[in-house]
C-alpha positions in Angstrom: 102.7 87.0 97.3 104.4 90.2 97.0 103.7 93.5 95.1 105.2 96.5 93.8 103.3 99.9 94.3 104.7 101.4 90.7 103.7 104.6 92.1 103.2 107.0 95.0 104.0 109.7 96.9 105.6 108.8 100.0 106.6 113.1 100.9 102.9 113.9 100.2 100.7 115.6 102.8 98.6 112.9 104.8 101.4 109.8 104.3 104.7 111.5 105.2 103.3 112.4 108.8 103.2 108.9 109.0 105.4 107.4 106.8 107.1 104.9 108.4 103.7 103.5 109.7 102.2 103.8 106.2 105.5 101.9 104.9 104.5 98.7 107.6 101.5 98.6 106.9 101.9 98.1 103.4 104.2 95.3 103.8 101.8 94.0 105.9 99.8 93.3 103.4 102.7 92.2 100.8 103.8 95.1 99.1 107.3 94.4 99.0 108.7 97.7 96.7 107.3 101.3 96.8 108.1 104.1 93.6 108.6 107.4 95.6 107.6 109.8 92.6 108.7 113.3 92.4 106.6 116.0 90.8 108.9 119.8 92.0 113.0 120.4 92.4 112.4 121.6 95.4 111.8 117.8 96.7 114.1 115.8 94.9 116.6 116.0 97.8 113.8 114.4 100.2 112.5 112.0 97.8 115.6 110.2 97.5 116.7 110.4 101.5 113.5 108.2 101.8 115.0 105.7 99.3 118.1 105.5 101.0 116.7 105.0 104.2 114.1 102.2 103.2 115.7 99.4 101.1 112.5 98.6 99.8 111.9 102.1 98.1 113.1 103.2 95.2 112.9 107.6 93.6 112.1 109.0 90.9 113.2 112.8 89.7 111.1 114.7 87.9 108.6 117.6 87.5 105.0 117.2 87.1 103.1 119.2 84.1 101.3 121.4 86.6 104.5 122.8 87.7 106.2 123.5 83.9 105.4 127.7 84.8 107.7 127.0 88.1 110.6 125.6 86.1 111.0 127.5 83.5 115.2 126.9 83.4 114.7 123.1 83.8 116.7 121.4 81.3 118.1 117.9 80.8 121.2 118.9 82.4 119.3 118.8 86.0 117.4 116.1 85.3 121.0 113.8 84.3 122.5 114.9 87.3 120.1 114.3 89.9 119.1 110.7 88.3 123.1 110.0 88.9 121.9 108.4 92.3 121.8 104.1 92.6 118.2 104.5 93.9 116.7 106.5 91.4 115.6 104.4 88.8 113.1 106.5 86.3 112.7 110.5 85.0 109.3 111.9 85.8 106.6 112.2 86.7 106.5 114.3 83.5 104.0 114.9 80.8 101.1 116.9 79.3 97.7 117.8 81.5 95.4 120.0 79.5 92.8 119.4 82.2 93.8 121.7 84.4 95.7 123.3 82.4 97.6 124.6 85.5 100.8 125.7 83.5 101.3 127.4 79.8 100.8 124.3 77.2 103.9 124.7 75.4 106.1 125.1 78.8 104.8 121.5 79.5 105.6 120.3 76.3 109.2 122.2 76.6 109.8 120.4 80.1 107.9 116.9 78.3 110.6 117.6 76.0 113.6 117.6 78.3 112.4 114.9 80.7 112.6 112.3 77.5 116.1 113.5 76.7 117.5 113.2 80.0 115.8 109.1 79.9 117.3 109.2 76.6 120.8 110.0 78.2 120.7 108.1 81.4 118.5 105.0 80.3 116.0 105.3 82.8 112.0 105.2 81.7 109.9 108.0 81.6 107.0 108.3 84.3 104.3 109.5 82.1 101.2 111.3 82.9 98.6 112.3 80.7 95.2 113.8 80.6 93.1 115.5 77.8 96.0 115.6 75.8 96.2 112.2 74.1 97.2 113.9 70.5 99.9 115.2 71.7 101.3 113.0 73.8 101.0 110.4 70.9 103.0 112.1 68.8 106.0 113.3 71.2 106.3 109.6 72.3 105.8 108.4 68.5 109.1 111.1 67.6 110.9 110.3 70.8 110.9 106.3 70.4 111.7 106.5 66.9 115.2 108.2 68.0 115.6 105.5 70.1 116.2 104.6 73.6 112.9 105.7 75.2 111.0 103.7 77.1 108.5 104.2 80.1 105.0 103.5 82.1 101.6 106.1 81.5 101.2 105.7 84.9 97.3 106.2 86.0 96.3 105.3 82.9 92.6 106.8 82.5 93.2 108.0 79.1 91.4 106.1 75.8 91.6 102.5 74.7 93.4 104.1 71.1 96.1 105.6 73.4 96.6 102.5 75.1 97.1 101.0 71.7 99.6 103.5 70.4 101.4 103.2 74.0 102.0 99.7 73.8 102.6 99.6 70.1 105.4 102.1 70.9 106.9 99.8 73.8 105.4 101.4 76.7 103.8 100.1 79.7 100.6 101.3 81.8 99.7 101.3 85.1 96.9 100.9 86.6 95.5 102.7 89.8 92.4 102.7 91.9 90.5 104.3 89.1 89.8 101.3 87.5 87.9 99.8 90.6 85.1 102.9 90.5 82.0 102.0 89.1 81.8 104.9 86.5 85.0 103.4 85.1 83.4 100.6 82.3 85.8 101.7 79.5 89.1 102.1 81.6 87.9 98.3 82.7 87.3 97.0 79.5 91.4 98.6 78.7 92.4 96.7 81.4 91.6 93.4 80.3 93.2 94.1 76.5 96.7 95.1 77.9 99.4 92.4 77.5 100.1 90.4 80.7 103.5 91.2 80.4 103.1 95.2 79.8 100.7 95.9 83.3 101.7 97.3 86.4 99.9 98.9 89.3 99.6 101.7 91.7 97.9 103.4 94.2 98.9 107.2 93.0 98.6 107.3 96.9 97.6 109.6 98.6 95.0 110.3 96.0 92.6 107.9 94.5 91.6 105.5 97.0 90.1 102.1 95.3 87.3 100.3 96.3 86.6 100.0 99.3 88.1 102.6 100.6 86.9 105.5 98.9 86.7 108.5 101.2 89.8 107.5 103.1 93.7 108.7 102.8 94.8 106.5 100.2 98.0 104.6 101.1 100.4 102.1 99.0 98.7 98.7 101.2 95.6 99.3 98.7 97.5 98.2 96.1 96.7 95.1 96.8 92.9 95.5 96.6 93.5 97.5 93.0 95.2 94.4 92.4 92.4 91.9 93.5 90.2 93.8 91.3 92.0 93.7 87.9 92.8 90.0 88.6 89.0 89.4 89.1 88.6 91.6 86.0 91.1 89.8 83.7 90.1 86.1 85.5 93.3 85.7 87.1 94.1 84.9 90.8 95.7 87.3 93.3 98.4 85.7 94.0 99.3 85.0 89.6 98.9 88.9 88.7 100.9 90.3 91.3 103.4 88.1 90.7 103.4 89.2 86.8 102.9 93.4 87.7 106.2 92.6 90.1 108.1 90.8 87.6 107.2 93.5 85.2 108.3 96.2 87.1 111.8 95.2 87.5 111.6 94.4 83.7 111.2 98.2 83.1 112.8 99.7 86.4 116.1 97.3 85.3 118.0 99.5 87.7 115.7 98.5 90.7 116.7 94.7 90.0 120.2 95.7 89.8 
């Protein structure tokens, strides 16, 4: 058996102390590929030293929504360049969170906005994360597919089962994280078992978002495999069968990971 954590955060406080322990103990378990996600410039450098140090870990570049105030030049341009690397394989994490609402609403869609034309340009998939602002990000994927070449994950998906709909109507994928194994988490569960074998990927989001049963604790990228337990039990499908579909999947959508 062997898994793909789609996504975590290997330079995060409370794993990159510990990285290369964190890293063993994950393959311990069988996660055999780790998505190193970017969410600030200031990290790219250090998110993509890890993947060329660890052959099993790939990078994203790319600037969360909560930091669209900090970036206020970043353009396309930035985002092309630093993707021209052979172990990045996806732009983002990007998006819209009107949640927190942590930077101006119309920076993030500015920034939304120049993280889909730099996949556009380089042919990598967008990292997409939502919250609270479904409409909108509807729509800006709706225009952005319809111009072609766009394609990508909404990674933690906790959003509604209409945007999951309109996601995978539009091509996208969604991932799964250890949301979806909290008990107050009925309609993210019934989601789960609607979305096309071949369109589901998990996560851990680590270090946030510990599953069951380790709430309360650092989460790390070996929980994947308990996420992954639990949407198997939840869509009636063994272990071993669903993480070898999320893997196969993954390198469906990160092509430049298989390459």
């Amino acid at each position: 058996m062997s898994l793909i954590d789609s996504h975590c955060h290997l330079n995060y406080a409370g794993l990159v102390e510990r990285q290369g322990e964190v890293l063993e103990r994950a393959r311990a378990r069988g996660v055999a590929g780790f998505l190193n996600i970017s969410t600030r410039q200031s990290e790219w450098a250090d998110i993509v030293a890890v993947a060329e140090r660890e052959p099993d870990v790939w990078a994203s570049i790319g600037v969360h929504p909560h930091e669209a105030d900090a970036h206020p030049d970043l353009g396309a341009a930035a985002l092309i360049d630093a993707a021209d690397h052979p172990r990045v394989i996806a732009i983002g994490e990007c998006g819209l969170d009107y949640y927190y609402d942590k930077s101006d609403r119309a920076a993030q869609r500015e920034r939304f906005g120049a993280h889909i034309e730099a996949a556009r340009a380089t042919g990598l998939p967008l990292v997409v994360h939502t919250r609270d602002a479904e409409e909108d990000t509807g729509q800006i994927l709706t225009a952005a597919v319809a111009r072609g070449g766009v394609t990508g994950v909404l990674h933690c998906f906790t959003g509604s089962a209409d945007l999951a709909r309109k996601a995978l109507d539009l091509g996208f994928f969604i991932s799964l994280s250890g949301i979806v194994t909290f008990k107050n988490a009925r309609d993210l569960q019934d989601t789960a078992k609607f979305i096309p074998a071949d369109r589901l990927l998990v996560e851990t989001d680590a270090p946030f978002l510990a599953p069951v049963p380790n709430r309360g604790k650092t989460c790390e990228p070996a929980f994947v495999a308990d996420t992954a337990a639990f949407v198997g039990t939840l869509r009636d499908k063994p272990l071993d069968q669903l993480a070898a579909t999320t893997t196969a999947n993954f390198f469906k959508l990160f092509a430049k990971a298989a390459a």
